[in-house]
N, C-alpha and C positions, 0 to 999 in steps of 0.2 A: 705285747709286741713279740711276736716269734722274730728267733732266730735259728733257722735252719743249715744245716751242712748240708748239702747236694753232691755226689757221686750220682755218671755217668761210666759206664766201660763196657757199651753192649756193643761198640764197632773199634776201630784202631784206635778212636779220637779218646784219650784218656781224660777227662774233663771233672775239675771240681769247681763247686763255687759256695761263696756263704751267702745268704738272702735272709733279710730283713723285711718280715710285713709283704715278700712276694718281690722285691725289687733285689736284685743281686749287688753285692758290693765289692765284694772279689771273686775274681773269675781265672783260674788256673786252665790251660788245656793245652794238648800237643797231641797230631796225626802223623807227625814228620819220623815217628820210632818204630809203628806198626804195633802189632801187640807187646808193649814192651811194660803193661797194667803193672805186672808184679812187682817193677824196680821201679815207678816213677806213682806209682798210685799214694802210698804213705808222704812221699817230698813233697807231691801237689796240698795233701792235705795240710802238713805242717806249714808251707808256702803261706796258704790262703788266711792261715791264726796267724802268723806273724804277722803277714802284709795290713790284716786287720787289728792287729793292738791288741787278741783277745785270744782269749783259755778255749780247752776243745770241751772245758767245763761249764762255760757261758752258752753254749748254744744249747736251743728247747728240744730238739728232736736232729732224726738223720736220716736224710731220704735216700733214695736209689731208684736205678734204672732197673725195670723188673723182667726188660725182655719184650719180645723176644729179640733176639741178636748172636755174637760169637756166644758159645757155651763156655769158651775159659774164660772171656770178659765180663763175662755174665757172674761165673760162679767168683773169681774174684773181687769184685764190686760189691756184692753181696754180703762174702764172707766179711768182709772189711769193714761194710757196715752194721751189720750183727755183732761183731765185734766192738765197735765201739758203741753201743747202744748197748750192752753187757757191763762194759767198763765203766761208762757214764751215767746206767741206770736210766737212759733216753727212750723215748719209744721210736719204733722205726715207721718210715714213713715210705710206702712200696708206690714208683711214677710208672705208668706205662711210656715203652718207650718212642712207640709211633708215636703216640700223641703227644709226646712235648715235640718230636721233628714236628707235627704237623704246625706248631706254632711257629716257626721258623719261617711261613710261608703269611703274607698277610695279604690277603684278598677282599676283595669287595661282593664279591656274588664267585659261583660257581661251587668246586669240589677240589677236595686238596685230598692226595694221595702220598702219603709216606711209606716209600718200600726199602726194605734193605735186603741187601744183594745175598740171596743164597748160592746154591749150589747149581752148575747150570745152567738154565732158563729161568731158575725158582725164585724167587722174590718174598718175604715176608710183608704184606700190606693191610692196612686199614684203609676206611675212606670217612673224612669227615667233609662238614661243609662248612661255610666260611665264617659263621661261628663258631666253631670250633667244636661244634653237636656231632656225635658220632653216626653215621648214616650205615657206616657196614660195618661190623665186626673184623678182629685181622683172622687173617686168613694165609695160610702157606700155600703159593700157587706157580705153574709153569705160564710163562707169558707165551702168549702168540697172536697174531697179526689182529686178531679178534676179541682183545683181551680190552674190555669198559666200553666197545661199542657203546652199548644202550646210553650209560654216561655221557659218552663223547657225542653223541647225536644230540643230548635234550642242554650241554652248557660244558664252561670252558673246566679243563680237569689242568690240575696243578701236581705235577710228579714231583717228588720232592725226596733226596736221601741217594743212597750210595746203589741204588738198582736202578735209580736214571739211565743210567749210560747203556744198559741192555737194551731195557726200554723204549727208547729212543731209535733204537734201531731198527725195531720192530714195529712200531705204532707209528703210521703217518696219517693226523686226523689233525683238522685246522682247530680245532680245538683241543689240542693235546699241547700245554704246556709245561719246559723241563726246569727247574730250578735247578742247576747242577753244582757241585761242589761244597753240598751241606750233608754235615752227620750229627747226629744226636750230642745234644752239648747240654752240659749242669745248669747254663745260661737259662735257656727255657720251663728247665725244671724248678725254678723259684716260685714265679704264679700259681702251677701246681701243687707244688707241697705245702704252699702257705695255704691255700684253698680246703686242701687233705686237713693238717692241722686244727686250721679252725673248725672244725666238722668232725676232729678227734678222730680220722678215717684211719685207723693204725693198724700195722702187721703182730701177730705174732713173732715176735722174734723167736723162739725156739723151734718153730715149725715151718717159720716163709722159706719158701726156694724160688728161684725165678722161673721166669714164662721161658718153657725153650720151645714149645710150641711141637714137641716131640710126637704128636701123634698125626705127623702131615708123613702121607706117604708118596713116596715117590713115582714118578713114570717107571713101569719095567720095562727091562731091557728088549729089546724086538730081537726073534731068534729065527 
């Protein structure tokens, strides 16, 4: 029976959890600070062993959110998990971070789209479908009025994550669905890392660094 430590910190939402066999049993989170990772990231974890009865020496491994997202929430998530996967002698366990938002969204048919809000117009998205199969790759993109067309013509698309709200504003397709008010949480990241785990799907800890997805280049400036 794995038990896991889950660290999230790719958006505001500072989120830890422990998960048992894939089911979460304590779940720490807070978006109400803003990036405030550095000062609440350690208390959540200590939080989640207390609240749970148990040693940070009892769990089997320590996952993390791998990006792409903030690059300070990114690299302190990380660092934090390296670290204790160093201390603990644990292997580390790397989640992408669309993909646990996309879990967040539960559908019957269609296409679920997790974006998080770049810079701009910019969006960082995947697109999976309602099994949770990956159908596009993520991608760093500018949105515009024309943005999943083909999508939106052939079935219903499910926007999901903190680049809704752009989104929304630009997309008017009767088939363009917004879930609003969801950011990437440790929550989701249970089923994945227990999945990772049993599959032994593990990082290098001396050499993992996260997805910042650093080679999306931007619009230039019009002169």
């Amino acid at each position: 029976m794995a038990l896991v430590l889950n660290i999230e910190t790719a958006t505001t939402n500072c989120s830890v959890s422990l998960s048992k066999d894939g089911e979460t049993l304590v779940l720490r989170e807070d978006n109400s600070a803003g990036y405030s990772h550095a000062e609440t990231l350690h208390v959540f974890i200590d939080e989640v062993f207390k609240t749970a009865r148990l040693k940070s020496s009892d769990i089997d491994a320590v996952a993390v959110s791998k990006g792409p997202g903030s690059y300070t929430g990114l690299r302190i998530g990380v660092s934090s998990a390296k670290g204790l996967c160093y201390a603990l002698n644990k292997p580390l366990i790397a989640i992408d971070t669309l993909e646990s938002l996309a879990h967040q969204a539960n559908i019957k048919d269609g296409y679920i789209i997790p974006m998080l809000d770049a810079r701009r117009m910019e969006v960082y998205s995947a697109i999976y479908n309602s099994k949770f199969e990956l159908f596009r790759e993520i991608n760093a993109e500018v949105l515009t009025e024309d943005s999943y067309r083909e999508l939106l013509n052939q079935a219903k698309v499910y926007f999901i994550g903190n680049g809704v709200e752009k989104t929304k504003k630009l997309i008017q397709h009767s088939n363009a669905k917004f879930i609003e008010g969801k950011l990437p949480s440790a929550n989701e990241m249970a089923v994945l890392s227990d999945l990772k785990y049993k599959k032994s799907d593990i990082e290098d800890v001396a050499y993992f660094e996260p997805y910042y997805l650093k080679d999306f280049v931007g619009i230039k400036k019009k002169v």
